[in-house]
C-alpha positions in Angstrom: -57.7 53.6 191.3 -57.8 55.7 187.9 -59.6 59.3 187.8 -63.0 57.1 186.2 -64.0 56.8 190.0 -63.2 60.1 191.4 -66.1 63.0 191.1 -64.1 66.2 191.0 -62.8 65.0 187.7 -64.6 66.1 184.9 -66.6 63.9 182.6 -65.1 64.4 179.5 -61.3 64.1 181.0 -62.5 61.0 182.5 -63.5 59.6 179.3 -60.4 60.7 178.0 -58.2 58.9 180.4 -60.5 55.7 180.2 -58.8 55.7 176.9 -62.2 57.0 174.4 -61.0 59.6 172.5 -63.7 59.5 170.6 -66.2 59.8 172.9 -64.4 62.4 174.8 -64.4 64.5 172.0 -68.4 64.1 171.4 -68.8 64.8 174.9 -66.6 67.9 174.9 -68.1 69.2 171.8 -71.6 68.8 173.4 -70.4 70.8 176.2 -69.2 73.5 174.2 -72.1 74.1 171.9 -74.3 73.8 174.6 -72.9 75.3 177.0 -71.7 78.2 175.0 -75.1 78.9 173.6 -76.8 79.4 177.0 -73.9 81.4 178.2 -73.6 83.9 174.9 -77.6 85.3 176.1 -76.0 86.8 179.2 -72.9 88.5 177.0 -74.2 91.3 174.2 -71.6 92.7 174.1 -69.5 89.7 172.3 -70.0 88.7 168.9 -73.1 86.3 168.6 -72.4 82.7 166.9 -72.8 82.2 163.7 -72.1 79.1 161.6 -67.9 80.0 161.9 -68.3 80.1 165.5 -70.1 76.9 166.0 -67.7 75.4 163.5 -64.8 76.6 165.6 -66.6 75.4 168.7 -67.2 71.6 167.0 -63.5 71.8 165.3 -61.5 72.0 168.7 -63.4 68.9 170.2 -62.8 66.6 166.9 -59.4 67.4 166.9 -59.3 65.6 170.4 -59.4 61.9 168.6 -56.1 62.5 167.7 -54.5 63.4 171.3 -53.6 59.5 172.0 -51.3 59.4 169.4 -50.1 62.8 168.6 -50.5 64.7 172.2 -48.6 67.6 171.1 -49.9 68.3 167.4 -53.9 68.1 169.7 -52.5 70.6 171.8 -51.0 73.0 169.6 -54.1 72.4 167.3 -56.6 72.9 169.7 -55.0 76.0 171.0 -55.2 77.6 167.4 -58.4 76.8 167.1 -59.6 78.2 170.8 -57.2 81.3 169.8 -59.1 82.0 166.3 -62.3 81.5 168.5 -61.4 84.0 171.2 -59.9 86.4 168.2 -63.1 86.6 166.4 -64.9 87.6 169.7 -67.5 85.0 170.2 -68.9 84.8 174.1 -67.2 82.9 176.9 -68.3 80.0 178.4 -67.1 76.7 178.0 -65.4 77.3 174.8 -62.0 76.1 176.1 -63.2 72.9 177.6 -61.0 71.5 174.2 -58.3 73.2 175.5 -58.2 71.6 179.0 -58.8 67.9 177.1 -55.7 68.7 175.0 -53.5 70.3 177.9 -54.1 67.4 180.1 -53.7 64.7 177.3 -50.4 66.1 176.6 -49.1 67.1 180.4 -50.0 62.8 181.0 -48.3 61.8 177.8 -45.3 62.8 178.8 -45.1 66.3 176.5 -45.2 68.9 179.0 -42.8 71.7 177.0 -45.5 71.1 174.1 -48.3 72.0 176.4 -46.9 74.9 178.4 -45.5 76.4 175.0 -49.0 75.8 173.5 -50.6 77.6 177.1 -48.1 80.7 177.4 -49.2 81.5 173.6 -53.1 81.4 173.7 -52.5 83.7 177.3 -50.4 85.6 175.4 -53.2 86.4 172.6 -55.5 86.9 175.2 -53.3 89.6 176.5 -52.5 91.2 173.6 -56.7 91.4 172.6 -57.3 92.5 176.3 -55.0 94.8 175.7 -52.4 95.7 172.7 -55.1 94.7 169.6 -57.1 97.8 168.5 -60.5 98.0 168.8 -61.2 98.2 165.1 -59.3 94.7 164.5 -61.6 93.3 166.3 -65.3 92.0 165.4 -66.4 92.6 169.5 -67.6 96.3 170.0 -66.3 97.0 173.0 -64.2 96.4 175.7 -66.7 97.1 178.6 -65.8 93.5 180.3 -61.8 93.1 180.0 -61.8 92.9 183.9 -63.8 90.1 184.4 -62.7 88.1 181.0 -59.4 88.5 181.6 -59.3 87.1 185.2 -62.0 84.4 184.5 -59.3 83.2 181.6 -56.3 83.6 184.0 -58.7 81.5 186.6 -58.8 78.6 183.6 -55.0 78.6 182.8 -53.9 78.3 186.2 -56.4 75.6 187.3 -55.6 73.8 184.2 -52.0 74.0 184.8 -52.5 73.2 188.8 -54.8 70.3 187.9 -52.8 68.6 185.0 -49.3 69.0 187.1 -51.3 67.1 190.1 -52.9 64.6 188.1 -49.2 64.1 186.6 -47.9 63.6 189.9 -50.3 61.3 191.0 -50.4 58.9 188.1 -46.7 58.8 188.7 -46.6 58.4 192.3 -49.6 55.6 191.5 -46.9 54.2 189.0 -43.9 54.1 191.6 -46.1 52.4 194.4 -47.4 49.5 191.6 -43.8 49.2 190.5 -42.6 48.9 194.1 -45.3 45.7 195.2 -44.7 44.0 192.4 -40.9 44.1 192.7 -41.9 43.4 196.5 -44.1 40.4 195.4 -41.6 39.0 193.0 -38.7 38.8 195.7 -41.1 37.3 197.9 -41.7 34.8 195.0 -38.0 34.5 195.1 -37.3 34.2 198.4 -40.0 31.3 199.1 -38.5 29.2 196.1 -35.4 29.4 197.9 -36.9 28.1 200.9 -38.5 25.6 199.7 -35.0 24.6 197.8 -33.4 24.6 200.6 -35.6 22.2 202.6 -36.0 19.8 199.7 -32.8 20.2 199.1 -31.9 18.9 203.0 -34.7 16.6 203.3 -34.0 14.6 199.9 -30.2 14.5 200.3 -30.1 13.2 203.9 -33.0 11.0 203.4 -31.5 9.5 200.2 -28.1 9.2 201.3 -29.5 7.1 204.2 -31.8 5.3 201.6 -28.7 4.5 199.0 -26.5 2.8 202.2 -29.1 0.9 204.0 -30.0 -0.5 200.2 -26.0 -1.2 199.5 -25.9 -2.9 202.9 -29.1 -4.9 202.2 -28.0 -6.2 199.0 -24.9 -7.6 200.7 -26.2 -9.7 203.5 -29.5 -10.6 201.6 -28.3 -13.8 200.9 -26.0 -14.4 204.1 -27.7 -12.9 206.9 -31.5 -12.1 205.9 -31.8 -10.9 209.4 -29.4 -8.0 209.0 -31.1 -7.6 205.2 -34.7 -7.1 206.9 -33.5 -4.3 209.4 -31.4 -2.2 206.8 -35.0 -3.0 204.4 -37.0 -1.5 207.6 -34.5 1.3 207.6 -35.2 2.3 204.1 -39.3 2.3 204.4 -39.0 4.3 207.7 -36.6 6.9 206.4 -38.6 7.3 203.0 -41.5 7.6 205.2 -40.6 10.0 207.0 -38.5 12.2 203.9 -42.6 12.0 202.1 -44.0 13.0 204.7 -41.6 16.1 204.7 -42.0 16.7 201.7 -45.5 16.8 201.9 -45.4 19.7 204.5 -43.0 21.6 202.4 -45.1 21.4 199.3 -48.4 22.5 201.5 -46.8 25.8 200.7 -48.3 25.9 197.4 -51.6 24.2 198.4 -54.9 25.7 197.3 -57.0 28.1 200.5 -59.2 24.9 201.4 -56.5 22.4 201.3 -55.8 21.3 204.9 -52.2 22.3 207.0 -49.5 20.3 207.6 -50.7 18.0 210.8 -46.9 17.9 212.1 -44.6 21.0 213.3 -41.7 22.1 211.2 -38.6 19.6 212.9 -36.1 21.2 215.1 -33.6 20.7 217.9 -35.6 18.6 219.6 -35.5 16.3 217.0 -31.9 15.5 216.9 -32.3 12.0 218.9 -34.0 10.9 215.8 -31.6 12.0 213.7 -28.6 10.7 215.6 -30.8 7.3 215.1 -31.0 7.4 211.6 -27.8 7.8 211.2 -27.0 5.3 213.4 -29.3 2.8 211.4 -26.7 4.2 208.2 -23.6 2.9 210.0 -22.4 6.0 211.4 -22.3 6.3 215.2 -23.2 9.9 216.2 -22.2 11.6 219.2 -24.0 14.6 221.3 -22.8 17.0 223.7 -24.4 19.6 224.8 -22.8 22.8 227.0 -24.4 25.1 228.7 -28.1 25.7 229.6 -30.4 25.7 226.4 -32.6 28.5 225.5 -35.9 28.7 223.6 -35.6 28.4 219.9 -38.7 29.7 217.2 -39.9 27.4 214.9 -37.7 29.0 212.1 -34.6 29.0 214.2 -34.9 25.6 215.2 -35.8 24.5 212.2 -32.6 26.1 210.6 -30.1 24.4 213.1 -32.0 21.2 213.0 -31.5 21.3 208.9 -27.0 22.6 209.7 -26.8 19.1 211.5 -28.7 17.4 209.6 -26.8 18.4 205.9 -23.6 18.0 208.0 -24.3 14.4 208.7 -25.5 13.6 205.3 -22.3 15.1 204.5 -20.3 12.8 206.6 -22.3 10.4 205.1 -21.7 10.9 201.4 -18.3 12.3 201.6 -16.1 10.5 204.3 -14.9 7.6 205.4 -15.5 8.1 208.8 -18.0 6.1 210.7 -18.1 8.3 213.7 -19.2 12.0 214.3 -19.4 14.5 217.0 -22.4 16.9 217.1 -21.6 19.5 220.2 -24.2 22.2 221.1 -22.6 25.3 222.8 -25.4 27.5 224.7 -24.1 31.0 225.2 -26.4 33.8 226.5 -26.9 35.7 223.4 -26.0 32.6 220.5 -26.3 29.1 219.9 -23.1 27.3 218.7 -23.3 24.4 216.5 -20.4 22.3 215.7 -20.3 18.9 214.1 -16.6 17.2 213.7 -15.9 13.7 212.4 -12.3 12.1 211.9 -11.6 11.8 208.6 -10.4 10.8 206.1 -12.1 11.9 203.3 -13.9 9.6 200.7 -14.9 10.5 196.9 -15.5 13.7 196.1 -15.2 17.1 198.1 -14.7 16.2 201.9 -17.3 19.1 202.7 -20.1 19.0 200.2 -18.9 22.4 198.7 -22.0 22.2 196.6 -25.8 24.0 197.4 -25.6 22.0 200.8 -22.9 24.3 202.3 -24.6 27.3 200.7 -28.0 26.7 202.1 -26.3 26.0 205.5 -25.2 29.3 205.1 -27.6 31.1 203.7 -30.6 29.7 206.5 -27.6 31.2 209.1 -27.8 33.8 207.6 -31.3 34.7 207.3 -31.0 34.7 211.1 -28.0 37.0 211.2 -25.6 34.3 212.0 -22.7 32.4 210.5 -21.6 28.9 208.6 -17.9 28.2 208.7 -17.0 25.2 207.3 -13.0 23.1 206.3 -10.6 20.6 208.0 -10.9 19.8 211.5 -7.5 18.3 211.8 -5.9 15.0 211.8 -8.1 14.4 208.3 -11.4 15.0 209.5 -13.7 17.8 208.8 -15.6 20.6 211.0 -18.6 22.6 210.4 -19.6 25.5 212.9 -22.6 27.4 213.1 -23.4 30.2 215.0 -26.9 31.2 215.6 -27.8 34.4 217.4 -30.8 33.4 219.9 -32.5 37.0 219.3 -32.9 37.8 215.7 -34.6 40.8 214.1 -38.3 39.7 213.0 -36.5 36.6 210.9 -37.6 33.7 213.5 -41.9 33.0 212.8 
């Protein structure tokens, strides 16, 4: 939230920052003809004002329209003029409010060495009028109130140089935290487009593969055994079915606040009969064994080891020969071991799918602090293990 909504900050520096430079300079000069006027009856012992001090006192504010652009000519300006003003010995009051507008302007705008240089000078001046100036150069008659002058413009300097350091501060701090969400927010982005890569990525490519077989197989026994034709046909509309109706779910992601939620649960483990069947209905005979006592799974962990089986079949699929596969489920206390093994030998292309598949196996592993290793299983045929740590740190929904 900018300084326009908090009180202590003064008017005209809020219309300053709200980016009116023109109207914080009307404002300021009001101020300081104003305010000046009332607060020269109570001092008879300064100069009164006369047409050069009101000039001086309109001059500083005008000079203020020019602060955006050139920060440290405003600040070095308006510190002449407020000098030449306190020179000539006109009454206090809010004759520096300029100066403050100028000071600030320049400590935000990144010229601080313009602004201090600019401050140390016109306390300087003071100090030498207060103190090292004689009497006669002056057009005050006396020096009856030094005291109270001098500590009421040390009061100023230091509250403006307290106040513009803090407001610098928290702009930039403001600056860091804005920066940091939306880096946040962007690798959030990032993170759920991967996601919902990685599941489309699964879904399409086992689906399809199954789709692309059943159809080969259709087209061959159309003719000579319809029978067989209908079943693979059946095959196809259940698995495409079923893949848009995945699909569906995934894509709720980016649905609108009043669409509805998905009406079925993410898949997982429990699951992995129907995929055995599917690929089954493909033509490759899929076999389960399971070791040890199985644990509770999240939805996200399930859903990750449901999607490593499910790529590595569609691998077997697409890149071997083999018509058979072994899917073995190891429960240990603290992991879950995955392994899927078929015989060999490789068909077209890499026996593995060395493509996005393997890397999203990998990478939904390891979003649970686990591991993917995949290569040759012996005798020709190829392996894929997974190992998936049953307590994960805040990654499982």
């Amino acid at each position: 939230m900018g300084d326009v909504r908090r009180p202590w900050v003064p008017v005209w520096v809020r219309a300053g920052k709200a980016g009116w430079p023109v109207s914080a300079a009307v404002v300021a000069t009001v101020v300081q003809v104003v305010g000046t006027s009332v607060a020269a009856r109570h001092q008879s012992e300064r100069v009164p004002l006369d047409a050069w001090g009101y000039l001086l006192l309109v001059l500083g504010p005008a000079l203020l329209v020019l602060r955006v652009r050139y920060p440290a000519f405003t600040v070095s300006a308006v510190t002449a003029v407020t000098a030449a003003y306190l020179w000539a010995g006109y009454p206090y009051g809010p004759a520096f409010v300029a100066l403050v507008v100028a000071f600030f302007s320049a400590v935000q705008r990144g010229r601080r060495r313009a602004a201090w240089i600019a401050a140390g000078g016109f306390y300087l001046l003071h100090l030498l009028v207060s103190y090292a100036v004689p009497a006669s150069w002056l057009r005050a008659p006396g020096r009856e109130a030094v005291g109270w002058q001098e500590l009421g413009v040390t009061a100023w300097l230091l509250l403006i140089f307290v106040g513009a350091e803090l407001a610098r501060f928290r702009r930039e701090q403001i600056a860091a935290v804005r920066a940091a969400e939306e880096e946040a927010r962007a690798r959030r982005s990032d993170e759920e487009r991967l996601r919902m890569a990685r599941e489309l990525h699964d879904i399409l490519a086992h689906s399809i593969s199954l789709i692309h077989l059943q159809a080969g197989v259709a087209l061959e026994l159309l003719d000579a055994r319809p029978e067989q034709a209908r079943d693979a046909l059946a095959t196809i509309k259940a698995t495409s079915k079923e893949a848009l109706g995945e699909v569906r779910q995934v894509l709720g992601t980016l649905r609108t606040p009043g669409a509805a939620a998905p009406r079925t649960p993410a898949p997982g483990l429990e699951r992995l009969d129907e995929l055995v069947a599917q690929a089954g209905h493909a033509g490759l005979a899929v076999t389960v064994r399971t070791e040890g006592r199985a644990g509770p799974l999240g939805a996200g962990l399930g859903l990750a080891a449901f999607r490593i089986v499910q790529e590595s079949l569609t691998n077997v699929l697409r890149h071997s020969t083999a018509r058979t596969a072994t899917v073995e489920l190891s429960w240990e206390p603290d992991r879950l071991e995955l392994t899927v093994t078929d015989p060999g030998p490789p068909g077209g292309g890499d026996a593995g799918g060395s493509g996005t598949g393997l890397i999203g196996m990998r990478e939904r592993a390891a979003a649970f602090g686990g591991t993917v290793d995949a290569g040759p299983g012996g005798a020709g045929g190829w392996q894929v293990r997974a190992r998936l740590p049953l307590v994960t740190k805040g990654a499982d929904a």
